[in-house]
C-alpha positions in Angstrom: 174.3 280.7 -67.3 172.0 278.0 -66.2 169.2 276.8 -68.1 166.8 277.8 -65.2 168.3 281.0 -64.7 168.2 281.7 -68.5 164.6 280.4 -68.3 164.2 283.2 -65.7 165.6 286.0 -67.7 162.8 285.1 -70.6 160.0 284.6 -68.2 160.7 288.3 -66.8 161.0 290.1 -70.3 158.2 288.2 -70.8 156.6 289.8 -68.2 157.3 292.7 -68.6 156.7 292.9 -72.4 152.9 292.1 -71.3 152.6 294.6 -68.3 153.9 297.2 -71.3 151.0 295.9 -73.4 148.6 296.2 -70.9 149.2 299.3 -70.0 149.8 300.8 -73.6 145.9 301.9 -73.7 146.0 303.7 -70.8 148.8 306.0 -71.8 146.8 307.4 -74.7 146.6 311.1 -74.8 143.2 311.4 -77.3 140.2 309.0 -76.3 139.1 306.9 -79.0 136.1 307.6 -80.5 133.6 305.1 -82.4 136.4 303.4 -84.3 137.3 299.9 -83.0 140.5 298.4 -84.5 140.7 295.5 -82.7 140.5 292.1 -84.6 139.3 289.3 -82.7 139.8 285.5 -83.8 137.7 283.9 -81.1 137.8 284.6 -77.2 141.3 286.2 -77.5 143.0 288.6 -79.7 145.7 288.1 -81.4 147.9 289.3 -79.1 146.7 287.9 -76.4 146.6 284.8 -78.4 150.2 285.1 -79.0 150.8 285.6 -75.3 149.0 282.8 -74.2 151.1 280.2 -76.3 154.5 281.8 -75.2 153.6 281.6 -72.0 152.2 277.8 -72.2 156.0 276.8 -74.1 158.0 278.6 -71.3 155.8 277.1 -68.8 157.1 273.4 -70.0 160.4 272.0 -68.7 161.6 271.0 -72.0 160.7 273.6 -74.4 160.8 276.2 -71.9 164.5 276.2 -72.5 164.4 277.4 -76.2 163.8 280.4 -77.8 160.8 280.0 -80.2 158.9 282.7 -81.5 155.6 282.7 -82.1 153.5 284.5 -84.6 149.4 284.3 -85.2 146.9 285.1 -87.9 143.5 284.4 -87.1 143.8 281.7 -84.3 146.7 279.9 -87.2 149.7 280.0 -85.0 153.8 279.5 -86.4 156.2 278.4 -84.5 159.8 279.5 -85.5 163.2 278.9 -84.3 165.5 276.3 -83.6 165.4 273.1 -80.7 167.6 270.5 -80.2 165.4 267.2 -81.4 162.6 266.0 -83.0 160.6 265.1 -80.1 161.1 268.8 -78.9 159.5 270.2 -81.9 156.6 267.8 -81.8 156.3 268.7 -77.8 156.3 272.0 -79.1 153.5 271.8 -81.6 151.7 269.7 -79.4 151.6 272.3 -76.6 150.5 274.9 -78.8 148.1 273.3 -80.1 146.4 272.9 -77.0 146.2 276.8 -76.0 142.2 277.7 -76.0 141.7 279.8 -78.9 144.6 278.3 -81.6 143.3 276.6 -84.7 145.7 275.4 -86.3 149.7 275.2 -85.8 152.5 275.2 -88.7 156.2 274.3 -87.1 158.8 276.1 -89.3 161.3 274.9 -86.2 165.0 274.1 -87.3 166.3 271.0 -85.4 169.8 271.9 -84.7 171.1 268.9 -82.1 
């Protein structure tokens, strides 16, 4: 498979990972009442957060082409997973970093050439 066709594959479960999020609320039977859950680290939830800064590393030609997961606690984002250099986890971090609404970014990326 083709690194733009694999690139593909993630951007549509992607996709459709976030149309199954946005639609969660929508599907719930009971209406909520006076109890909000949410927890909000700026602009952008968690979630959303999270969304936000998978979608800015597919979006990149380089990094696009790994698989990194991404996990947030208060606007402090991780990065996990593996790339294939240095430069790529720095590119990584770096484009992270600038998603409105992250902090602070910790790289627990593996380099595996």
């Amino acid at each position: 498979m083709t690194p733009r066709a694999t690139r593909s594959i993630y951007h549509l479960q992607f996709a459709a990972g976030l149309f199954a999020l946005a639609t969660l609320p929508a599907c719930a039977s009971s209406p909520r009442i006076g109890v909000d859950t949410s927890v909000t680290t700026s602009r952008f939830n968690t979630t959303e957060l999270i969304a936000r800064v998978k979608t800015a590393l597919l979006n990149d030609e380089v990094v696009g082409l790994r698989r990194i997961d991404v996990h947030a606690v208060d606007g402090n984002v991780t990065l996990s997973g593996r790339v294939a250099s240095a430069e790529e986890r720095d590119r990584a971090v770096k484009i992270a970093r600038a998603v409105e609404g992250v902090w602070s970014v910790t790289s627990e990326l593996q380099i595996q050439p």
